[in-house]
C-alpha positions in Angstrom: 44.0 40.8 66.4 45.2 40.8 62.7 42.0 40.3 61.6 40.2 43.1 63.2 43.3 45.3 61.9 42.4 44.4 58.2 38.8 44.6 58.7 39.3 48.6 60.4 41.9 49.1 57.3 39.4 47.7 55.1 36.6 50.6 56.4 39.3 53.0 56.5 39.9 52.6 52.9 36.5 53.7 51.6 37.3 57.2 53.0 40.3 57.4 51.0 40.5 60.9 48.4 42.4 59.5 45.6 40.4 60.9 42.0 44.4 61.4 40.2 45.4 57.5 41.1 42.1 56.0 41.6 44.3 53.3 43.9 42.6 53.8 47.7 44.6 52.3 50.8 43.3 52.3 54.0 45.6 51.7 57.5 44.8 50.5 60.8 47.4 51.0 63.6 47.6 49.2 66.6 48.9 51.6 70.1 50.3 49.5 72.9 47.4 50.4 74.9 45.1 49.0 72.8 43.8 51.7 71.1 43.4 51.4 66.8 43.9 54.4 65.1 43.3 54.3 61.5 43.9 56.4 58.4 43.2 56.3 54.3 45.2 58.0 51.5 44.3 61.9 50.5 45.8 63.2 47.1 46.1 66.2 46.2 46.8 67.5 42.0 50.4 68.5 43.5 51.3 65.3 44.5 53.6 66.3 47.0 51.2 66.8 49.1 49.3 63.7 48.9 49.8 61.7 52.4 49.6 58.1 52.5 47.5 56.3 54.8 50.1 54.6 57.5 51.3 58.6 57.7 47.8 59.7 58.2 47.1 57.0 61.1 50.6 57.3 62.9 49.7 61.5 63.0 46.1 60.9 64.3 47.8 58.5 67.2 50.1 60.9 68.0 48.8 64.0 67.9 46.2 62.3 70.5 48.9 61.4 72.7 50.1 57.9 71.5 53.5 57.3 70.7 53.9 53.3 71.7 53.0 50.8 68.5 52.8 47.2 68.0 51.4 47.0 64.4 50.3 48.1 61.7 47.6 46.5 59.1 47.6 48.4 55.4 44.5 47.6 52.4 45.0 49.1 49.3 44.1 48.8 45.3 42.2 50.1 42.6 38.7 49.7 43.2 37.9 46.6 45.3 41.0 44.9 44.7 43.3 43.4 47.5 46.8 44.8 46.0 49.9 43.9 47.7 50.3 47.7 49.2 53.9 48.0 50.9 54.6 51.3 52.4 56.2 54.0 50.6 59.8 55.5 52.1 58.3 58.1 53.5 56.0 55.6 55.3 58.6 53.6 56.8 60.7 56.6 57.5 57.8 57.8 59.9 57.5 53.9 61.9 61.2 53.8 62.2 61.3 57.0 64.4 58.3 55.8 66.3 58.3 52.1 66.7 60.6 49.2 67.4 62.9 47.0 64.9 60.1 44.1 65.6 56.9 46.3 64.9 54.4 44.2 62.7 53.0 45.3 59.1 50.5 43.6 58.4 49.9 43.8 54.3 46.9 42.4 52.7 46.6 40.4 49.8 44.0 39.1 47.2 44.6 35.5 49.1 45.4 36.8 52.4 48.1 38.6 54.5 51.5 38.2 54.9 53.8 39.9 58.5 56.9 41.9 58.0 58.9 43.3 60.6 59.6 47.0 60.0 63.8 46.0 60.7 62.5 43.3 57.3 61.2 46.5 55.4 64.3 49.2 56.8 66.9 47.7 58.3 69.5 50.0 59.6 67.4 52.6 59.7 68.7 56.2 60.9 66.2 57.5 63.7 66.7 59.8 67.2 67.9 56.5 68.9 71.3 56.7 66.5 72.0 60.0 68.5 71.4 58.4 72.0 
């Protein structure tokens, strides 16, 4: 399933709108139901408002509904290039309110992939389940 998560962030990527950085990232998000959702990077010339991929592939899943995740696959670099692309704060921020401590991010490299856990990438994170 990793694979086909790469290969839907890889297609994801070519729609990404990034002329100020020139680095496109595309993201591929895996529902519990099965369902991939994915999402690319859109700049804008006030970069606040630029949204990143993973942000633009969690909002599509749930504003369709979706709010269950296993994992998440992210493709990113300048041009054609296989970067190591981890996600931003922001990014992490966004699959700690929705997702588990063991949700998989999947990043792509040059010579493959490597698997964190979002706990890995933000542990002790602050999310609604801190109020419960």
């Amino acid at each position: 399933m990793f694979l086909k998560l790469l290969e839907k962030a890889e297609l994801a990527r070519e729609n990404s709108y990034s002329p100020y950085s020139k680095f496109k990232v595309g993201a591929a998000l895996l529902s519990k139901n099965g369902e991939i959702f994915t999402g690319c990077n859109i700049e804008s010339s006030s970069y606040s408002l630029t949204c990143c991929a993973e942000r633009v592939a969690f909002f599509k899943a749930i504003s369709e509904g979706n709010n269950g995740f296993e994992a998440i696959a992210i493709v990113g670099g300048f041009n054609d290039t296989n970067e190591p692309c981890m996600p931003c704060g922001s990014c992490r921020q966004v699959m700690a309110e929705f997702c588990t401590p063991d949700f998989k991010i999947i990043i792509k490299k040059n010579d493959g992939f490597d698997i964190y856990t979002l706990f890995e990438l933000l542990p002790n994170s602050f999310s609604l389940k801190n109020n419960e």
